[in-house]
C-alpha positions, 0 to 999 in steps of 0.5 A: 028947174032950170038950175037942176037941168044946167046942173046935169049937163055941166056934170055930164060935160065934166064926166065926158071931159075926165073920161077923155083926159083919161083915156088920152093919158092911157093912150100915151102910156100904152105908148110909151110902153109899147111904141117900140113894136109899131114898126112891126105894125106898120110893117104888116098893116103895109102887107094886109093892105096890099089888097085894098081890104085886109082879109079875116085870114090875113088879120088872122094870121098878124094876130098870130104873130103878135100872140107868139112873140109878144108874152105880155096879153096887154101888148098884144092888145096894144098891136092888134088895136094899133093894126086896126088903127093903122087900116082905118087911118086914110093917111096911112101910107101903105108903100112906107116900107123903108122906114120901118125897115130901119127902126126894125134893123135898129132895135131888134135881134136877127130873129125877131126880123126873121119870124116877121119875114116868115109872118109876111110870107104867111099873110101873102099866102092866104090867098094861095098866090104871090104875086110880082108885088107881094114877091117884091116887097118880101125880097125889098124887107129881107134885103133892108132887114138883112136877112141872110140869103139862105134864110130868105130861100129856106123861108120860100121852100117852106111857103112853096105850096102857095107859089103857082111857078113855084120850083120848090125842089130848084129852090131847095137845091139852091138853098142846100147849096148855099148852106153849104157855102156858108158852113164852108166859109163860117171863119171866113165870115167872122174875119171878114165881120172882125174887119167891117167893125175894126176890130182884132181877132181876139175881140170881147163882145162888149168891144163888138157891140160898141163898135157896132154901135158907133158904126151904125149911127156914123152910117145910118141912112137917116143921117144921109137923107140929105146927101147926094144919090151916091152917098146915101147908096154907099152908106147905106150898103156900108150900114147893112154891112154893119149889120150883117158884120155883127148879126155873123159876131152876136 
């Protein structure tokens, strides 16, 4: 009886020890696979904490994000469960923006940042205001990010509705003219782009992503963390420069 009692419980240990092994080695594979969207995660886990306790309607609305610009269901899986794992984690550190900021700068296409502003505008909509905080994490992204001004006006028109001392029609003619600056001095903005890589007039795309390539790790922030105050500023302007230089090329 007591030979066939230690036998289950050693088989039941085993069972337990195999389902773990296995569900740590698809923890690292989802990861290996989908590492690459947490920034995203971060980001949006730092703005549905905002409150303290994230709302059905902001993880709503982050789910929807997902579901719209990821194509693989798998991946969206991945950053919903990863979301939740990010609310639930007492570390998580809610006022790390920069640091997502800058892997999301690094590895993703000036579209990618701005259907992310528009999904944080969203979240901090629903409960139909936004406050000082929530205005200033929105302009700290966008101005990490890059995100041009004129994009960063147009996004808060469309959002005007949830804005309390919102002038919506003030900022759709600001926005009107400043498209019309930047229609206005598009040659201006490839020569100065041209410039901030070092390049001629008549350089090839693959010229343009290797400079910028160079460029951006010679004066990534990270590579200055160490530096005086006044360094790290300067490099940092310098890498959004860069930026902002190749998203005007590319």
């Amino acid at each position: 009886m007591a030979d066939v009692l230690f036998f289950i419980v050693f088989f039941c240990f085993a069972v337990l020890i195999v389902s773990l092994k296995h569900s740590l080695e698809k923890e690292r594979e989802d990861e290996r696979r989908f590492g690459r969207y947490n920034p995203f995660i971060g980001l949006i886990a730092c703005a549905v904490m905002n409150d303290q306790k994230p709302t059905k309607e902001e993880m709503n609305v982050a789910k929807k994000f997902f579901t719209k610009n990821i194509p693989d269901k798998t991946a969206v899986q991945y950053c919903i469960t990863k979301l939740y794992e990010f609310i639930n984690d007492p570390k998580f550190n809610k006022s790390n923006i920069r640091k997502y900021c800058v892997e999301i700068i690094q590895n993703n296409k000036y579209q990618d940042r701005l259907e992310l502003l528009s999904a944080l505008f969203e979240i901090f909509a629903t409960d139909d205001r936004i406050d000082a905080y929530e205005e200033n994490f929105l302009k700290e992204y966008a101005w990490r990010v890059n995100i041009r001004q004129v994009d960063y006006e147009r996004a808060k028109i469309y959002y005007s509705h949830i804005y309390q001392w919102y002038d919506g029609d003030q900022y759709k003619k600001r926005a009107e003219e400043k498209s019309q600056q930047t229609k206005a001095s598009t040659s201006y903005s490839r020569s100065w782009a041209l410039k901030t890589l070092g390049l001629s007039e008549n350089a090839t795309q693959e010229e343009i992503k290797k400079a910028y390539r160079q460029a951006a790790i010679q004066y990534h922030p990270d590579k200055h963390v160490n530096a005086p105050e006044e360094e790290v500023a300067k490099a940092t302007e310098k890498f959004r420069e860069i930026c902002e230089a190749y998203d005007i090329l590319c």
